[in-house]
N, C-alpha and C positions, 0 to 999 in steps of 0.2 A: 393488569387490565387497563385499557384506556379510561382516565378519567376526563371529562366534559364541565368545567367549572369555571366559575369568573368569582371575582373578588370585589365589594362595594367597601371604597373609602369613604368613611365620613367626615366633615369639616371641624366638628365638634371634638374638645378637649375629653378624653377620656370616652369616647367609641373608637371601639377595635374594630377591626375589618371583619365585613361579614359575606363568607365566604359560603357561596351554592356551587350546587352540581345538578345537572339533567344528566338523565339518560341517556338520551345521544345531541351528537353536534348538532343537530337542526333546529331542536326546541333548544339549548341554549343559546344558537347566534339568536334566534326568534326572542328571548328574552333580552337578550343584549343592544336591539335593535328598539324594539320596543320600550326601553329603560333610554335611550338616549332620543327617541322621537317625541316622549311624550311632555315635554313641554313648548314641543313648537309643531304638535298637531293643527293647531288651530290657525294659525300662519302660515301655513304650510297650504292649505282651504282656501285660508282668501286668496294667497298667491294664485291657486292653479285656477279661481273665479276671475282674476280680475284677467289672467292671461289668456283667459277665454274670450272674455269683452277686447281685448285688448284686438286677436284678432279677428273679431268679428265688425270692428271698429273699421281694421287694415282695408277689409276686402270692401263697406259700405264706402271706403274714401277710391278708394283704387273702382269702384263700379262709378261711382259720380263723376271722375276727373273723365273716363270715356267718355262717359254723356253728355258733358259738360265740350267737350274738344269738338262731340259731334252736332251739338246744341250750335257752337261757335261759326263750324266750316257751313250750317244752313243759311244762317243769319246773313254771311258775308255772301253765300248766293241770293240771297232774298233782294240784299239793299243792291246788288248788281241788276236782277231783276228788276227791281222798282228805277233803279236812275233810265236803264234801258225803255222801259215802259214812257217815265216821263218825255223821252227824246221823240218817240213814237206820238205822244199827245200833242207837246208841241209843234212838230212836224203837220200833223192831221189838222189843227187851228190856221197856221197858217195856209194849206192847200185850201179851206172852209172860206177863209178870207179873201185869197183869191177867188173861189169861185160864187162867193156869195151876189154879184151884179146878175148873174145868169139865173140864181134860184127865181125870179119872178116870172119866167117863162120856162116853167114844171110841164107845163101843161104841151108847151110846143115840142118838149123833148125830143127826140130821136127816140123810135121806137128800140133800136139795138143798145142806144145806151142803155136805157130799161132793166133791158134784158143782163146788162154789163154789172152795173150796179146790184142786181139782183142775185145774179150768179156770184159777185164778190160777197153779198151779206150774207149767204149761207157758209162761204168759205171762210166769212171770219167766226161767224158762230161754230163753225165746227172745229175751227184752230181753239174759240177759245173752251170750247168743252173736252177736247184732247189736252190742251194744257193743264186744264183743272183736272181730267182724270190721271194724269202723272204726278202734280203734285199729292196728290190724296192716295195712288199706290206707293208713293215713295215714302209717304208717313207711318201707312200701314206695314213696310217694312222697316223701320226706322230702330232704335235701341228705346226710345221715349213709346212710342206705341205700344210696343212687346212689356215695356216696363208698368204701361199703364192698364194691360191688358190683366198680369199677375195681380196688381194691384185691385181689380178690381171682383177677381177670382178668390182672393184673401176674403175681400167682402162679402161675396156669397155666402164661402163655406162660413163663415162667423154666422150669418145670419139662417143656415140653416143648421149649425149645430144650438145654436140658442133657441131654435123652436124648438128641438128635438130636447132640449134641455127645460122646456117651460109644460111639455107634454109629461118628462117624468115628474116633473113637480106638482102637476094636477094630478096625474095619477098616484102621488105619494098621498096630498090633500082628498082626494074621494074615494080612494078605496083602501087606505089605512086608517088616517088620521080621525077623521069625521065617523065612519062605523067603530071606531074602540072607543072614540070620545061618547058616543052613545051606549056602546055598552057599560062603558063606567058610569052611568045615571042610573041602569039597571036596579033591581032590587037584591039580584046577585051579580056584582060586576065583577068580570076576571082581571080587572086591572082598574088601576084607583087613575085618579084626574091627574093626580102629582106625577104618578110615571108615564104616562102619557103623556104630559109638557115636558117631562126631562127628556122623554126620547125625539119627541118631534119639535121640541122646539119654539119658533118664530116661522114656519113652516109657510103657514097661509100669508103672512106679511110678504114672506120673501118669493110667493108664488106669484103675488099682487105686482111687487114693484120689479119683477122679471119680464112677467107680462109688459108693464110699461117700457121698460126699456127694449124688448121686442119689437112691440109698435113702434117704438122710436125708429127701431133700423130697418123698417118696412118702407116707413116713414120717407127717410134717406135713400132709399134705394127707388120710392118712384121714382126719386127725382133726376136719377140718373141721367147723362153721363156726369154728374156734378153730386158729390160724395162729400160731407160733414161731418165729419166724427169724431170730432176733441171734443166737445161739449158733451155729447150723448156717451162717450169711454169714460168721462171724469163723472159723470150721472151714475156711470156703474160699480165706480170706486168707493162714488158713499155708502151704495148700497152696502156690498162688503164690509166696508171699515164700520158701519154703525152697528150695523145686526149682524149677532152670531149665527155660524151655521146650524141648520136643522138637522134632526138626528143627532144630537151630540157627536158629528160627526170626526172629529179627531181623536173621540174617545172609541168610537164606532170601530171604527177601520184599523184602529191600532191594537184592540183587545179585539176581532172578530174572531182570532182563533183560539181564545182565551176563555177561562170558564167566571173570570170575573168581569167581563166584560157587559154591553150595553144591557144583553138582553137578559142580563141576571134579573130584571126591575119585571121580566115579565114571565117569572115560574110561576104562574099562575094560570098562564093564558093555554089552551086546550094547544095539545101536540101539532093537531094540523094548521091551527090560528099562527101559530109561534111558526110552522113550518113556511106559509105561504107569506109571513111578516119577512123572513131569508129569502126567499127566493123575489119578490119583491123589491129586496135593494140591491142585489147583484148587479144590475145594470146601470145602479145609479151613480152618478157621478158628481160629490160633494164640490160645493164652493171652496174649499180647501185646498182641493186638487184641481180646481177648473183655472183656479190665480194662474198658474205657472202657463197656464196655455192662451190666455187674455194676453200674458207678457212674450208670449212667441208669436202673438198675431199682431201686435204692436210692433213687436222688432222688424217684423215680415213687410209691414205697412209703412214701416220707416225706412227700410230699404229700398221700397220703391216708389216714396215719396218724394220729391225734387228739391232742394235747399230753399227757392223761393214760394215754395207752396203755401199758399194760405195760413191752412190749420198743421203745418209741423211744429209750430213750436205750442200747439192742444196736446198732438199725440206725443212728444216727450214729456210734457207736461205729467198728462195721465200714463206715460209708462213708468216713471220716475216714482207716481205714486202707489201702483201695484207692486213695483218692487219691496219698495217700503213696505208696505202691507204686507206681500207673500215672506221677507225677511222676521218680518217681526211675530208673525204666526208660527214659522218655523222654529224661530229661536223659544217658543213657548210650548210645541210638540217634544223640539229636544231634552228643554229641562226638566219637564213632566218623566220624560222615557228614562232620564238619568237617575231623578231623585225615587222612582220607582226600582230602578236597578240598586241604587245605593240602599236603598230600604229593605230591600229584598234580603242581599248581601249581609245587612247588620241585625237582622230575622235568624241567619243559622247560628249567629255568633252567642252563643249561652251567655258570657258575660256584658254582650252588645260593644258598642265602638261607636262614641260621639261625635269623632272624627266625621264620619259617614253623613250627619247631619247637616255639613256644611253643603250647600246646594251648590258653590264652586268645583266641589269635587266632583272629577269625573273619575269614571270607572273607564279601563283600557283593558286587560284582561286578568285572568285569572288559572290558573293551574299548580300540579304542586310539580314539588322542588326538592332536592334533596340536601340538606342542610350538613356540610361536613366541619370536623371539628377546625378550629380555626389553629395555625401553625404557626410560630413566629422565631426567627432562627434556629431551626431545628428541630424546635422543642416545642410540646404543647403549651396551648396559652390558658392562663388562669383565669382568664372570662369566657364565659359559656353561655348562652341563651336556653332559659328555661331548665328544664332537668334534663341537657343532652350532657348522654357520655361523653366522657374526653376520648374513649376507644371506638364508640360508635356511631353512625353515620343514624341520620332522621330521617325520614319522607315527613315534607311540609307541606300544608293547602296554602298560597301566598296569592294576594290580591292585589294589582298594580293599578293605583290610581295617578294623578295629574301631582298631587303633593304628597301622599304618602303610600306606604310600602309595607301591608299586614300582612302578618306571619303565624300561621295557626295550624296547632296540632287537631287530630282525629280522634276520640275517643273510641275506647268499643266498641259502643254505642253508635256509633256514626255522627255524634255533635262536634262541632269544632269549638276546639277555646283558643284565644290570644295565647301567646307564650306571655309569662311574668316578667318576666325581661328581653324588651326588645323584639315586642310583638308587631308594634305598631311604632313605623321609622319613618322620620321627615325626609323626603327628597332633598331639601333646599339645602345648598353649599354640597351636595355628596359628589365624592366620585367616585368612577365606575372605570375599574381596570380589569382587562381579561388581558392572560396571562398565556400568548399561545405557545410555550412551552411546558411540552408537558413536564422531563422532568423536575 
């Protein structure tokens, strides 16, 4: 029969090789793959992030040098313009000059001159309302116009998803928050004061200085075509970074299909209360999740903002600062989601595993294994893991984390224990040979 096995060398003086078998080839290269990625998962992340920025960098430079060549070729008709213009003035001063002895008999004119001069003053007024109306269609085709047009389209929708954003916030504050807060005063309250600030929060605070920063871009927008917005994005960062979100909301979203989740604090509250409290947040859209999209509206604004603009070096400012923010939130949802999976993990284990404890471990996967006797010049070897036969093969439950590598049998019962020897194996110094011949 075909077998499907790889073999782990360890660095240590006195560990033997510990040899698995899968079922078939596909979950063993999947084990073998996974045993040599997992400690440059995380490298592996930032490379493909920063390769991301890298070109998104490419194309904001490759969009500027255009605008910038086609900024260049107006300029140099501009100042062609203006020297022509000048030759034109001075030319006009001097013909003024000569004919200024004549201006005190206005009055004696020639009636056809009149006429002459009069017909010429409509012809220049309308040469120069024809040249101004070229210059201003040629703007409005321009790559700077079209650029400022998006730019300004960014702005809207920000300002109309933050209303729509300040409306669920009132509707979270008046028709949850504020009636459960009252019925917790009740004489029978289905829900106490305390789970009602754990579920909602900073709630009304964060409804308050929403509001304000709303008005702010109201604000901003009368003033159009003239847009502000590094000071009033960096106003919105503190909001963020000081106060946490309402709803316990990373707890919220991450346990919502979960039975230990937010709304365990409100088995109390009547079926239909609890029913229309869910359907209520469904459309809501957490501070958590809203970061990432303040930083797509920033990058959007800074690709269409110009190098000499005013307030670019506000809006890299405050993008520099939600990234930090939305990084450092993330890195605090991850370890939460790990140390609950490692908790979980060392919950089936009867004799438990300390290991597990450590909050640097990460959990990669898990499935079993078939643990075959280990062979060594032809001959059976005198170390054995746990009580396996030297004639007979095992089925193992084994759990692959970022440093080590647990090994656990199945009871009757369905509980798992460690093996007594060589249950629980450091990654560090190991190696891993697969052996792809079979005989």
């Amino acid at each position: 029969d075909l077998q499907h096995y790889f073999t782990v060398l360890f660095g240590h003086e006195g560990q033997k090789p510990l040899e698995l078998r899968c079922e078939d080839e596909v979950d063993g290269d999947e084990w073998v793959e996974a045993i040599h990625q997992a400690s440059y998962s995380d490298i592996l992340i930032e490379r493909e992030v920063l390769m991301q920025k890298y070109i998104h960098l490419v194309q904001i430079v490759e969009t500027e040098k255009i605008a910038a060549n086609q900024l260049r070729h107006q300029l140099e008709d501009q100042d062609t313009e203006i020297e022509r213009l000048k030759s034109e003035i001075i030319a006009l001063n001097k013909t003024k000059e000569r004919m200024r002895p004549y201006q005190g008999n206005q009055e004696d004119e020639d009636p056809d001159i009149k006429k002459i001069k009069k017909v010429q003053s409509f012809m220049r007024g309308w040469l120069c309302r024809r040249k101004w109306k070229t210059i201003v269609q040629d703007y409005i085709c321009s790559p700077h116009a079209e650029s400022m047009r998006k730019r300004n389209q960014i702005v809207f929708n920000m300002v109309e998803a933050e209303s729509e954003y300040v409306h669920q916030l009132y509707v979270l504050v008046n028709c949850f928050l504020r009636p459960l807060r009252m019925a917790a005063s009740s004489k029978k309250p289905p829900i106490s004061h305390d789970d009602v600030s754990s579920i909602f929060l900073n709630s009304e605070t964060i409804m308050f200085l929403h509001e304000i920063f709303h008005q702010g871009l109201k604000a901003r927008i009368a003033n159009w075509p003239t847009l502000i917005l590094g000071k009033l994005l960096y106003f919105l960062y503190q909001i963020l970074h000081i106060l946490p979100c309402p709803l316990a909301q990373c707890e919220f979203y991450l346990n919502a299909n979960r039975s230990s989740g937010i709304f365990k604090v409100t088995r109390n509250l009547d079926a239909c209360i609890l029913l229309k409290l869910r359907e209520g947040f469904t459309d809501f859209i957490p501070n958590f999740f809203k970061i990432p999209r303040y930083i797509i509206t920033l990058h959007e604004l800074l690709a269409h903002t110009p190098h000499e603009h005013v307030e670019r070096k506000s809006l890299e400012f405050a993008k520099s600062k939600l990234e930090e923010l939305s990084r450092v939130m993330h890195d605090e949802v991850s370890d939460t989601e790990n140390i609950r999976k490692n908790l979980a993990i060392e919950r089936t284990i009867v004799e438990g595993c300390d290991i597990l404890l450590d909050t640097s471990q990460t959990f990669i996967r898990q499935g079993s294994l078939i643990q075959v006797p280990s062979v060594e010049r032809g001959k059976l070897s005198k170390v054995r893991l746990g009580s396996l036969s030297l004639k007979k093969e095992g089925e193992r439950q084994c759990f692959l984390f970022t440093k080590h590598f647990l090994i656990c049998t199945r009871s009757s019962g369905g509980k798992l224990h460690l093996l007594k020897a060589g249950g629980v194996l450091s990654l560090i110094e190991c190696t891993l040979i697969e052996e792809t011949d079979v005989s």
